[in-house]
C-alpha positions in Angstrom: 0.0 0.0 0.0 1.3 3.2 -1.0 1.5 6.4 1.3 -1.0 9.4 0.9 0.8 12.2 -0.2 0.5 15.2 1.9 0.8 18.7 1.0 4.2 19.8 2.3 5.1 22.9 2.3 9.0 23.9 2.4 9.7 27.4 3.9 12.3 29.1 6.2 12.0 27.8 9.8 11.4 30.0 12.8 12.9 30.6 15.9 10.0 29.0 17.3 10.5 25.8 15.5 13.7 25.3 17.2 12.9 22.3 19.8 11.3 20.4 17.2 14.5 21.1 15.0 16.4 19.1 17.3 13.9 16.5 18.0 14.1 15.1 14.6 17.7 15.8 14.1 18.5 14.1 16.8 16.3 11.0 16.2 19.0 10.6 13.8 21.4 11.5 16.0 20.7 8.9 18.4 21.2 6.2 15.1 25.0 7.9 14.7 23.4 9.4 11.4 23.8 12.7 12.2 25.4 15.0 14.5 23.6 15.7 17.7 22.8 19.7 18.0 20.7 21.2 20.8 18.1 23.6 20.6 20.4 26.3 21.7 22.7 25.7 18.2 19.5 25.4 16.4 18.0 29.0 17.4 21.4 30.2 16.8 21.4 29.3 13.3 17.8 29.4 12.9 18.7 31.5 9.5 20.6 28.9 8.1 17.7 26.2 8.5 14.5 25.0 6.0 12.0 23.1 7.1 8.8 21.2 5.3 5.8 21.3 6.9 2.8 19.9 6.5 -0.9 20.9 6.5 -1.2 21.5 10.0 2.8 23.1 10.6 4.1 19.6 12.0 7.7 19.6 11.0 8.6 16.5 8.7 12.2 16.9 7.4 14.6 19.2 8.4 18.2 20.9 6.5 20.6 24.2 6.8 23.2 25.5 4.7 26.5 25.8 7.0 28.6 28.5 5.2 32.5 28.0 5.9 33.7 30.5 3.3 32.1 33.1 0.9 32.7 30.1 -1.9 31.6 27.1 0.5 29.2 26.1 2.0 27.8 22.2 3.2 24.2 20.9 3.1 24.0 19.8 6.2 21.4 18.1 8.7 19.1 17.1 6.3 16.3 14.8 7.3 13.1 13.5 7.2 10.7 12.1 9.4 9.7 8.0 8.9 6.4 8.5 8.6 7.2 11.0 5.6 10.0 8.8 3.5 9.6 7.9 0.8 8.0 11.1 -1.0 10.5 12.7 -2.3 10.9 15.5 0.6 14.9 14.9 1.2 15.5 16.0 -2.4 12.9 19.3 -2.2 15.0 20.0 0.8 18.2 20.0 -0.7 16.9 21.6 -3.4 16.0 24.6 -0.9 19.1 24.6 0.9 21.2 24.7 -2.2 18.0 27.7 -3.4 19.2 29.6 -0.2 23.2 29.1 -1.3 22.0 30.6 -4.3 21.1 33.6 -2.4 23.9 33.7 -0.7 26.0 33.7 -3.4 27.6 30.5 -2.7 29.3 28.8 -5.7 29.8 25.3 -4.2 28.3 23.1 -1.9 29.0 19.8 -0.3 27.7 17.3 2.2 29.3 15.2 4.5 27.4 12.3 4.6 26.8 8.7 5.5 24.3 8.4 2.4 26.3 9.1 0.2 23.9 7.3 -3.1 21.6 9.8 -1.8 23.5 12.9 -2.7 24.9 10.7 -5.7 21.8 10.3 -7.1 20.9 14.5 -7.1 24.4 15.2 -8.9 27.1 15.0 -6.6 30.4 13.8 -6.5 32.4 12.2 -4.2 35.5 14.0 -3.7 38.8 14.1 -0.9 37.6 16.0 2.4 40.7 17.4 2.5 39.5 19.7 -0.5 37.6 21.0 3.0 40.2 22.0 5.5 37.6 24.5 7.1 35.6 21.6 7.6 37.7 19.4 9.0 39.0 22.0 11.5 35.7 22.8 12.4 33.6 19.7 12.9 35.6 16.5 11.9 38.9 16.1 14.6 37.2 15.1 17.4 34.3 13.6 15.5 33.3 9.7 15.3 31.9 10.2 12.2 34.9 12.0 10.5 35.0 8.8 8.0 31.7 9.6 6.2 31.7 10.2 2.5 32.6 13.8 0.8 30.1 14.6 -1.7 30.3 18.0 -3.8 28.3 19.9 -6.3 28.9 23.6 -7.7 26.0 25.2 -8.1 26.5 28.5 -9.6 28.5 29.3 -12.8 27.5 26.1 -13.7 28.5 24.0 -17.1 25.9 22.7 -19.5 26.3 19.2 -18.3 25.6 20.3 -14.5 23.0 22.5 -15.6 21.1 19.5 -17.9 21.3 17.2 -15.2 19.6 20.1 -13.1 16.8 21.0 -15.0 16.3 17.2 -15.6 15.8 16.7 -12.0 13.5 19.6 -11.7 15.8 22.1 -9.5 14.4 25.4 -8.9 15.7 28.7 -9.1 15.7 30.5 -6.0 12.1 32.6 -8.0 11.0 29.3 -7.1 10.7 29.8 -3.4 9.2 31.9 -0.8 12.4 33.6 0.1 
């Protein structure tokens, strides 16, 4: 039996969303998928983050664009809640996170990741995390999870292969969004 596809909305979060931010982030968290992050780091980013939401404004996937760099930036702590895998919300969030890079003006993204065929399969590459020293500095010493995959994608000033496989998987412009 297939699931009922609800209208999901995917928006900028709010300051108020915070708590529930970190619930489902860290749902993952507690499966070593993701890195834990407390409401406190949430509301502190709170700019950075997207959420979708649906019908009734319960939060069911999650994702933030950590700049390191005016030219880099990762797509970071996306995910979605079980009940609402499966419908193609993890790509309609990365696709807003990489909208709001846009934005931003970033050029490149990339994800550090331990799904890595999920990234694969929206256009990027795997690539050396060393070609991320901010990165590493930052997050990955002292980290458990500093073996995950490297994925990359540039985003802006892109070639006509990037930009086929783009419009082939429906990517939006950032005219495309509410922000």
């Amino acid at each position: 039996m297939s699931k009922k596809k609800p209208n999901v909305l995917i928006r900028r979060a709010l300051a108020t969303e915070a708590d529930e931010i970190a619930r489902l982030n860290n749902y993952f968290a507690e499966q070593a998928k993701m890195l834990r992050r407390t409401p406190e780091m949430i509301g502190m980013a709170i700019d950075d983050y997207v959420v979708a939401v649906d019908d009734h404004g319960r939060i069911l996937g999650i994702g933030a664009l950590k700049e390191y760099s005016p030219s880099i930036a990762e797509v970071a702590a996306i995910a979605v809640s079980p009940s609402a895998q499966g419908l193609g919300l993890g790509r309609r969030i990365v696709d807003a996170v990489e909208s709001l890079a846009r934005k931003r003006g970033v050029p490149e993204v990339f994800a550090l990741t331990m799904e890595p065929q999920f990234f694969e399969a929206l256009g990027y590459q795997r690539v050396d995390r060393a070609r991320y020293p901010e990165k590493i500095r930052r997050d990955c010493i002292g980290c458990s999870r500093r073996l995950c995959v490297t994925t990359s994608r540039t985003i802006s000033g892109l070639t006509p292969t990037i930009s086929r496989r783009l419009s082939q998987h429906g990517r939006r412009t950032s005219k495309g969004l509410p922000w």
